[in-house]
C-alpha positions in Angstrom: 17.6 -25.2 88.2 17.5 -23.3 85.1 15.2 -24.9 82.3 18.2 -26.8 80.5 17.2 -28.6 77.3 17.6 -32.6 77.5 21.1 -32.4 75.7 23.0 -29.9 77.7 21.5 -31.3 80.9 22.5 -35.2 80.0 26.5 -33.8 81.0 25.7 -32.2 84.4 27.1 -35.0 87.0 27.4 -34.6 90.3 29.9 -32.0 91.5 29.4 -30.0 88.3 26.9 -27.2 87.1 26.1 -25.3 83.9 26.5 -21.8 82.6 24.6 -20.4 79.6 26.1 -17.1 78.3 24.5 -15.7 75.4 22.8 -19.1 74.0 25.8 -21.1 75.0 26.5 -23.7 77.6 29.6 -24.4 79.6 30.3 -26.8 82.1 32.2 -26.3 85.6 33.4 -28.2 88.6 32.0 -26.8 91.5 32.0 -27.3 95.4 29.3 -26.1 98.1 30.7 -24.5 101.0 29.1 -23.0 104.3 29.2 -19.1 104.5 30.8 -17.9 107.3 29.0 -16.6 110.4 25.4 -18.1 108.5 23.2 -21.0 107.9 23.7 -20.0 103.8 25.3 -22.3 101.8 27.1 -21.1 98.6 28.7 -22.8 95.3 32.2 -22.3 94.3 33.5 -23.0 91.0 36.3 -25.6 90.9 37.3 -24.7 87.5 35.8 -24.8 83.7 35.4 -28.5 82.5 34.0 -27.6 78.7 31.5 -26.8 76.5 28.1 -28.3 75.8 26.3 -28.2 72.4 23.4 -30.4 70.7 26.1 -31.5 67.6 29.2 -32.6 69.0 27.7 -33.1 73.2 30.3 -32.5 75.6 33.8 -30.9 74.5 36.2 -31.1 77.2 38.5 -27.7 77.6 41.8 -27.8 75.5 43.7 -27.9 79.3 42.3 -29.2 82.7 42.5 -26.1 84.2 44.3 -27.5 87.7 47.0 -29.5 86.4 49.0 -27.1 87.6 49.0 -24.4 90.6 46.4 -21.3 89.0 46.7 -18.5 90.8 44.6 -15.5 90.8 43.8 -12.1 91.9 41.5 -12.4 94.5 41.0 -9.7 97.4 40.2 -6.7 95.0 37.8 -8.1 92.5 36.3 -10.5 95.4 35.5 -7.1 97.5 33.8 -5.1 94.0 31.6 -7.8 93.7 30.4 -8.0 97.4 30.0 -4.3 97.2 28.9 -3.7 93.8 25.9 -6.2 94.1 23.0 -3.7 93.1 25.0 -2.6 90.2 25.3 -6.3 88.6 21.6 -6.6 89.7 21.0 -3.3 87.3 22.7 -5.0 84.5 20.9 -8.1 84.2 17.9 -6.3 84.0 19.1 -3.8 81.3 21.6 -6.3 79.6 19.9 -9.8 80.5 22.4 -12.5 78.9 25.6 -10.2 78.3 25.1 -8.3 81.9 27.9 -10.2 83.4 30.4 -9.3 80.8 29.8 -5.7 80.9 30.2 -6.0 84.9 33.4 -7.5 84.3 34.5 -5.2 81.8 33.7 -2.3 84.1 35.3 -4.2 87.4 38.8 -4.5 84.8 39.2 -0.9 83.8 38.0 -0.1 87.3 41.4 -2.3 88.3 43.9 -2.4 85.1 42.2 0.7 83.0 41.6 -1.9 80.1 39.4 -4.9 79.2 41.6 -7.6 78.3 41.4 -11.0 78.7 44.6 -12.2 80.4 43.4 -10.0 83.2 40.0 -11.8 83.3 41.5 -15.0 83.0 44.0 -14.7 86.1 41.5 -12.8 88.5 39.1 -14.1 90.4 36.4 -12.9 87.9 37.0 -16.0 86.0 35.9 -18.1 88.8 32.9 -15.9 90.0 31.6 -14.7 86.5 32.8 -17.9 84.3 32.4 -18.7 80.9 32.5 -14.7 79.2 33.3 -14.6 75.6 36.0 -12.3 75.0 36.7 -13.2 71.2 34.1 -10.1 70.1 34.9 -7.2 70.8 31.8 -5.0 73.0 28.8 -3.2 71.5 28.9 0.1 71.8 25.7 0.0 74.4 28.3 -2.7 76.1 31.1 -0.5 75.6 29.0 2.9 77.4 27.6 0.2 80.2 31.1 -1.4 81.1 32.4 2.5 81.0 29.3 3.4 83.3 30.0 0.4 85.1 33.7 1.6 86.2 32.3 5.1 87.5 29.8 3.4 90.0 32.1 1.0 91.2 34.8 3.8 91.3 31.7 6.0 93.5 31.3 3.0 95.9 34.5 2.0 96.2 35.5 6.0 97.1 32.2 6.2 99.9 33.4 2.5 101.1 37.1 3.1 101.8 37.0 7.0 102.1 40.9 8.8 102.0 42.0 4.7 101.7 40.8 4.0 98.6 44.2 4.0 97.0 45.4 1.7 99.5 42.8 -0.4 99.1 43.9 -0.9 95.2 47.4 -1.4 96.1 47.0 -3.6 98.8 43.8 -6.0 97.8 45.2 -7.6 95.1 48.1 -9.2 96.9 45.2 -11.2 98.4 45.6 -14.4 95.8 43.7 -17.6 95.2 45.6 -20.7 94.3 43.7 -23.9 93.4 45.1 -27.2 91.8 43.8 -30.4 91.3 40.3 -29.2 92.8 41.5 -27.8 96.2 42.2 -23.8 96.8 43.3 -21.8 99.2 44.7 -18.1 99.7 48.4 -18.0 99.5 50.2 -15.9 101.5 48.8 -12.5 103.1 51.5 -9.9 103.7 51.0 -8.6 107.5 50.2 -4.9 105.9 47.6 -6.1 104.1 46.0 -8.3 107.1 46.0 -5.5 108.9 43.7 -3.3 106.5 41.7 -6.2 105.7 41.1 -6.1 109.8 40.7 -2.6 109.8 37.7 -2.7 107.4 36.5 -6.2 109.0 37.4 -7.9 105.8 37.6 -11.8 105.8 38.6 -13.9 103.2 37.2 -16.3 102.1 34.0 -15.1 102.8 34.3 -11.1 102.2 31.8 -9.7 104.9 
């Protein structure tokens, strides 16, 4: 566990974690679930719960995230980040707090062409990269990392999928994530985009 002080770490309960971005903690619902195929277990994030500071303690999110259905963009942004694991490794070593909103930045003008975000907030990104500030706008170093960010996913995404690529942005997305009141599940898969998912050996959830 990360070395919390005393009064961000009197909130974690069970079925909960914490997230720090850029001296700031927030607090999440979260499951463990077995990876498919392995003895691994990994977390998934049930939603944000709220923020943690030493004045005020624990102070809960303005909505509970699953009162009603959220759904999000899962396949595409799912598939970056299983690919695209050495680049986010690269970040944190060059951008240490603030590495996983320039990876998410690049991953949204790699799949809208712009950094906003309502696009973070309905994709999957929110769920695997929570808690990103997007009330300031990037640094210029932020700004060139996000921009170099998009070209090597772009590179991997073209040496991964080949002549497909373009089907594989079209098609990926339709691959969504619902989740209310702390259950979640993929909603429905069109038949087309089964079959490239099974072309590529692509399982969801659980990209392989």
């Amino acid at each position: 566990m990360a070395d919390y002080p005393d009064w961000v770490l009197q909130h974690k309960k069970k079925g909960t974690y914490i997230n720090r971005v850029g001296g700031k903690y927030y607090l999440y619902a979260a499951h463990s679930e077995r990876v498919a195929g392995t003895k691994k277990v990994r977390r998934v994030s049930d939603g944000y719960l709220g923020r943690i500071t030493e004045a005020d303690g624990f102070i809960p999110a303005k909505r509970k995230l699953f009162d009603t259905p959220n759904v999000y963009e899962y396949g595409l942004s799912t598939v970056i980040l299983h690919l695209c694991k050495q680049i986010r490794s690269g970040l944190k070593r060059e951008f240490r707090a603030n590495a996983d909103l320039v990876m998410a930045s690049g991953i949204l003008m790699f799949m809208y062409g712009a950094i906003c975000p309502a696009f973070y907030e309905t994709c999957s990104l929110s769920l695997a990269l929570p808690g990103l500030d997007w009330t300031k706008p990037l640094t210029d170093k932020q700004r060139l990392g996000a921009e170099r960010t998009q070209r090597m996913i772009a590179d991997k995404m073209k040496v991964h999928f080949g002549d497909d690529l373009q089907e594989a942005i079209m098609l990926l997305p339709l691959i969504r994530k619902v989740c209310m009141a702390g259950d979640e599940a993929l909603a429905f898969v069109p038949l087309e985009v089964t079959a490239f998912c099974d072309k590529y050996k692509l399982t969801f959830m659980g990209v392989e």
